[in-house]
C-alpha positions as CSV (number, residue, x, y, z in Angstrom):
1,X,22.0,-14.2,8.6
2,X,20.6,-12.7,5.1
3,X,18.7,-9.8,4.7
4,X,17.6,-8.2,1.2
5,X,16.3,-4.9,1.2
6,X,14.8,-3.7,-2.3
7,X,12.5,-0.6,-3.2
8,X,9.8,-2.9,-5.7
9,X,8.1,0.5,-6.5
10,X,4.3,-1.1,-5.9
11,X,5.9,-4.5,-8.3
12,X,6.3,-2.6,-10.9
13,X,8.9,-4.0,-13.1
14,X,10.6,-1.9,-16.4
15,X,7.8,-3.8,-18.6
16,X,5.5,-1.5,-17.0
17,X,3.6,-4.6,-15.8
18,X,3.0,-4.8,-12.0
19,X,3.6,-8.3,-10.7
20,X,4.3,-9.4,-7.3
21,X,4.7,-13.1,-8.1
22,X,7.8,-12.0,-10.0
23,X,9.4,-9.9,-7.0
24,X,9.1,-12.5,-4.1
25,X,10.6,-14.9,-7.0
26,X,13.4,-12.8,-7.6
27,X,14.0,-12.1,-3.9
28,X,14.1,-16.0,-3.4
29,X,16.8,-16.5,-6.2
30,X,19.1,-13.8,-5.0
31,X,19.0,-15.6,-2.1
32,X,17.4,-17.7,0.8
33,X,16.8,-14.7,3.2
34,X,15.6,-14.8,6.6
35,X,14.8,-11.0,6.6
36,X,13.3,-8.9,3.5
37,X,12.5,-4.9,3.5
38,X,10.4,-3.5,1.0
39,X,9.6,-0.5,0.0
40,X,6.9,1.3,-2.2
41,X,4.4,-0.7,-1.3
42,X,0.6,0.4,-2.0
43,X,-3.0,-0.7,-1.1
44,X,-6.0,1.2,-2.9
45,X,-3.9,3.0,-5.3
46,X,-5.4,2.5,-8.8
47,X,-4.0,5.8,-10.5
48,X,-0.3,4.4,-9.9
49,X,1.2,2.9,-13.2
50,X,0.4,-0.5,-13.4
51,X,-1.5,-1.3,-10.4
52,X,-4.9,-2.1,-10.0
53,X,-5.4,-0.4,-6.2
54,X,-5.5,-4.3,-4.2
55,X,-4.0,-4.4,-0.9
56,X,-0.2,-5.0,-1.5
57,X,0.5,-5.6,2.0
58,X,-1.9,-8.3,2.1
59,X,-0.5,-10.0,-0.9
60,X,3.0,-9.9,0.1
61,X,2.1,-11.6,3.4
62,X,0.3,-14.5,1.9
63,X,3.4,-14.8,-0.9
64,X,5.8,-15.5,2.0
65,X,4.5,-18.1,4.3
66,X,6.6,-18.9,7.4
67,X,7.9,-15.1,8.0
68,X,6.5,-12.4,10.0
69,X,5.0,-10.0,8.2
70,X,5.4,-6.3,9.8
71,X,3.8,-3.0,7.9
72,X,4.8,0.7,7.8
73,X,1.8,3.1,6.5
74,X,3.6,6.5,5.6
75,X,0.6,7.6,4.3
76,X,-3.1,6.9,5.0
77,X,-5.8,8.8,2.7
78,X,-9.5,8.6,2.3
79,X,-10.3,7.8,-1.6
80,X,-12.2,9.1,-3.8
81,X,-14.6,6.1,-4.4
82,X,-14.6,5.9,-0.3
83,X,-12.2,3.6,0.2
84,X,-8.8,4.1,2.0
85,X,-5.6,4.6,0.1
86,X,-2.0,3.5,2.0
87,X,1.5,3.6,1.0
88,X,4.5,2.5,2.8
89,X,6.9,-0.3,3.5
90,X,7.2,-3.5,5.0
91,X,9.3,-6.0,6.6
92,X,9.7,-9.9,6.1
93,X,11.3,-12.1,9.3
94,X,11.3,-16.5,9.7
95,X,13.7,-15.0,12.9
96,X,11.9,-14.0,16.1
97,X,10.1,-10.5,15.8
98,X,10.4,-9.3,19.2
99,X,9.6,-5.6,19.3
100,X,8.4,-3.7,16.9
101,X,8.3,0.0,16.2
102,X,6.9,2.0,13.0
103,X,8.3,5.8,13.5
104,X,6.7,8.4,11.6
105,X,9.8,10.8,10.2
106,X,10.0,14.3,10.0
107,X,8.0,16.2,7.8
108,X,8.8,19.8,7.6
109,X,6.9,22.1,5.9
110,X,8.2,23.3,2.4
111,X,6.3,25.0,0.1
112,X,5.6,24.2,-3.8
113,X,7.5,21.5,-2.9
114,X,6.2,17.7,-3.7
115,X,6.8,15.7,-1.1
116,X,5.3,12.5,1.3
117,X,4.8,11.5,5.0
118,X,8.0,8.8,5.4
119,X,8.1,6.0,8.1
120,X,11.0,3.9,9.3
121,X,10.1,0.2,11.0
122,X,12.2,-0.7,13.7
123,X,12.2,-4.6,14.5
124,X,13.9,-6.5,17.1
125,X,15.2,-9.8,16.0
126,X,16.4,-13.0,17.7
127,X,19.2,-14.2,15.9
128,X,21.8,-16.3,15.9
129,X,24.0,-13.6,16.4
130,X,22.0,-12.3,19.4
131,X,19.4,-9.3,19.7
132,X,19.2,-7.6,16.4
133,X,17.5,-4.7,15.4
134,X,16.8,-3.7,11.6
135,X,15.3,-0.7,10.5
136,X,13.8,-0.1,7.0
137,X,13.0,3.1,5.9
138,X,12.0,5.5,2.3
139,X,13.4,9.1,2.4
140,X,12.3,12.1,0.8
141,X,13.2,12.6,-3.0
142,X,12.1,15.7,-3.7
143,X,13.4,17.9,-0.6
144,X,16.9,17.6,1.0
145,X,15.9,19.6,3.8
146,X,12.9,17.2,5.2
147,X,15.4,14.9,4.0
148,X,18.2,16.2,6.3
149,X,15.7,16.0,9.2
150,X,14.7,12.7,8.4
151,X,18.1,11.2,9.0
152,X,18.8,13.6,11.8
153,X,16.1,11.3,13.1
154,X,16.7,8.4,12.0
155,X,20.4,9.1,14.0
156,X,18.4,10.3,17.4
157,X,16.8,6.9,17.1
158,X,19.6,4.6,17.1
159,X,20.9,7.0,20.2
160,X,17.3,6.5,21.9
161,X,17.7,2.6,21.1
162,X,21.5,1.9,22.0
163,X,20.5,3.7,25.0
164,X,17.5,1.8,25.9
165,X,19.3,-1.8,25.1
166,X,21.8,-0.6,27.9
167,X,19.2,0.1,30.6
168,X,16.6,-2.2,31.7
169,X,13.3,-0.3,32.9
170,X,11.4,-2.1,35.9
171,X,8.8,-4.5,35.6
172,X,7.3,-7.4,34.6
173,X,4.9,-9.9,32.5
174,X,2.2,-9.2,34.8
175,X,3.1,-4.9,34.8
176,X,1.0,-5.3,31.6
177,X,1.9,-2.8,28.9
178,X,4.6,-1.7,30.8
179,X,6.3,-4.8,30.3
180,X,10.3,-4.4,29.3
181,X,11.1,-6.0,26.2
182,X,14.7,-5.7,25.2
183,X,15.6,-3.6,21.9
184,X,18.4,-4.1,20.0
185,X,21.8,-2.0,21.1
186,X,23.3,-3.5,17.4
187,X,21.8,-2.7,14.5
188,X,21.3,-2.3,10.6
189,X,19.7,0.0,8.9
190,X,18.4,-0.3,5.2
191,X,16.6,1.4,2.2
192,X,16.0,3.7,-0.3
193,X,17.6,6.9,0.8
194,X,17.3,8.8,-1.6
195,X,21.0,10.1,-2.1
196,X,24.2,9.2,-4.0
197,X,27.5,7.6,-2.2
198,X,29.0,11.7,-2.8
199,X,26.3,13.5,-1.6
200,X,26.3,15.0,1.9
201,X,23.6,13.6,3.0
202,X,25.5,10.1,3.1
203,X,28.4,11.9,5.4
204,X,26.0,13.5,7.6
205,X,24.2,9.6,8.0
206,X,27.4,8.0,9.0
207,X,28.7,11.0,11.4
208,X,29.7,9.7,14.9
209,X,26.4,10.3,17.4
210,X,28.3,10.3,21.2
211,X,31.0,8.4,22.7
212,X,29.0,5.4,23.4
213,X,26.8,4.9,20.4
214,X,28.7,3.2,17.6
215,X,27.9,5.2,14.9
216,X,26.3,4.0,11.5
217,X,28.7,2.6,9.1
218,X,28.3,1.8,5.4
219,X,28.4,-2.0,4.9
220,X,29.1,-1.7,1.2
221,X,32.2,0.1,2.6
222,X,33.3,-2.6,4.9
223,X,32.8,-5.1,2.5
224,X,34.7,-3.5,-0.4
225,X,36.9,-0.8,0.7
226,X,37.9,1.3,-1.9
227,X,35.5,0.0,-4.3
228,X,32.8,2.3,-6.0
229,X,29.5,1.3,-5.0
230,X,27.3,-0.7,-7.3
231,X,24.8,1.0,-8.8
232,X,21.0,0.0,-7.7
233,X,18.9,2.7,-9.8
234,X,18.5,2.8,-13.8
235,X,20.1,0.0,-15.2
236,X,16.7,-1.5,-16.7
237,X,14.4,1.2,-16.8
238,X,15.3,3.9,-19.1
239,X,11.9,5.2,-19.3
240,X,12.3,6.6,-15.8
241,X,16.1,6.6,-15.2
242,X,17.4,7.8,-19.0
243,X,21.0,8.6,-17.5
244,X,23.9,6.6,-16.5
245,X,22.5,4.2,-13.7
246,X,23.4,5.4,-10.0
247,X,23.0,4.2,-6.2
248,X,20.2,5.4,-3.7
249,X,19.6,2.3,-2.0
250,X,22.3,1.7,1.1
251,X,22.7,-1.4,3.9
252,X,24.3,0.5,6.7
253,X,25.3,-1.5,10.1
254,X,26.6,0.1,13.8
255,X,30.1,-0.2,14.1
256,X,30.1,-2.6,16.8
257,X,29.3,-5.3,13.9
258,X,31.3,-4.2,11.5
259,X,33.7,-7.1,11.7
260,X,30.9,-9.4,11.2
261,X,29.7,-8.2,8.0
262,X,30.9,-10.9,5.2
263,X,29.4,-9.6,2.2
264,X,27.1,-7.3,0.3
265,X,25.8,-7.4,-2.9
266,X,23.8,-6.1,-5.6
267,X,21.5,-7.8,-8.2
268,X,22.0,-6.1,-11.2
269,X,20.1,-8.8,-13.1
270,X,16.7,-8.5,-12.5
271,X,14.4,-6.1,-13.9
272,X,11.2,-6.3,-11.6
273,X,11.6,-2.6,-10.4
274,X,13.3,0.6,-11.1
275,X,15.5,-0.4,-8.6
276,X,17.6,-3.3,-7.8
277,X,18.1,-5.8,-4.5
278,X,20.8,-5.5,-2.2
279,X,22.3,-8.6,0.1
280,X,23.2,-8.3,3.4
281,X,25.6,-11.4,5.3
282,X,26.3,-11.5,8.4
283,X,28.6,-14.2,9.9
């Protein structure tokens, strides 16, 4: 299985020029995925650089026939010209979707301090390496503590989740809503998280949870042990990123599928967002 998780920032390549043609083509050449995760993307925005405020989420959709297209709003405005203004993330499957979940994060309150609703979506997968579940999400930039909550969260989740994959609730097709529909005890998490490999946040991510939920481990880590991560943030756009390029954008997995993590990589080469792809493979 392949996943690609990749912040686009609304298509926005380092040309300035928005173009989502060029992302889902770059996406396709890194490789033939069966699951993308975006992020940053924007419907009725026309005062971000670049775009001209259509519906993103529609666009992306009808760009990838043949996978399910699931949406995360962070953010849901009423415009100025009366229309509504949305900003958030989305997920790409040609596997099964079989449960789907779009968690609002933590948003403490901290003043003169810029800052954003955030949403992680949780999907449920059938794969060929059984029930997966894949969560996307966009932390906080600006504050580390709504950022600290937000993956204190994130963490309770993949508790609340393990847990539920372990214990079947009663009832059936015909209970209606109430209907149990199986959620994925192994998982992967992806994004833009808004800190460096070194920074605390990354240690308090990866922190065991209890005794029997495997924690979250960093795939880059399993895949190259002892190898600096490569970097996903500033190596095309200078205008933005005028330092040394760094990492913010992390595939994480639960330990219990660690061993079947066969490789993760970057692509350094395109230059269709501030940020660059990551590859996920699982064997």
């Amino acid at each position: 299985m392949k996943l690609i998780t990749w912040n686009i920032q609304w298509g926005r390549g380092a040309d300035g020029r928005v173009d989502l043609d060029r992302v889902v083509t770059q996406a396709q050449r890194f490789a033939d995925f069966d699951v993308l995760c975006v992020q940053e993307v924007s419907a009725g925005h026309h005062e971000l650089p670049g775009c001209d405020g259509s519906d993103q989420f529609e666009q992306l959709a009808a760009r990838l026939p043949g996978y399910e297209p699931v949406a995360g709003v962070a953010t849901d405005v009423l415009g100025a010209a009366g229309n509504r203004r949305r900003f958030g993330n989305m997920l790409f499957s040609r596997l099964p979707v079989r449960q789907v979940f779009r968690h609002l994060l933590p948003w403490p309150v901290e003043e003169s301090v810029m800052s954003m609703q955030r949403i992680a979506i949780e999907a449920t997968l059938d794969t060929p390496l059984g029930l997966l579940r894949v969560t996307t999400t966009h932390l906080e930039y600006y504050s580390a503590r709504q950022r600290a909550a937000q993956i204190d969260r994130l963490r309770e989740l993949h508790r609340e989740a393990v847990a539920h994959a372990h214990e079947t609730p009663p009832g059936s097709v015909s209970d209606g809503a109430f209907e149990p529909v199986p959620r994925g005890a192994a998982a992967v998490l992806v994004g833009d998280l808004n800190f460096k490999p070194d920074d605390p946040d990354h240690a308090r991510l990866l922190a065991p949870i209890d005794p029997v939920t495997p924690a979250y481990c960093d795939a880059w880590e399993v895949a190259h042990p002892g190898r600096p991560h490569e970097p996903t943030v500033g190596l095309h756009d200078k205008e933005q990123w005028p330092g040394l390029p760094f990492t913010f954008d992390f595939v994480c997995v639960s330990a219990d599928i660690t061993s079947r993590v066969r490789d993760v990589r970057v692509d350094g080469t395109t230059d269709a967002s501030d940020h660059q792809p990551m590859l996920l493979e699982l064997a």
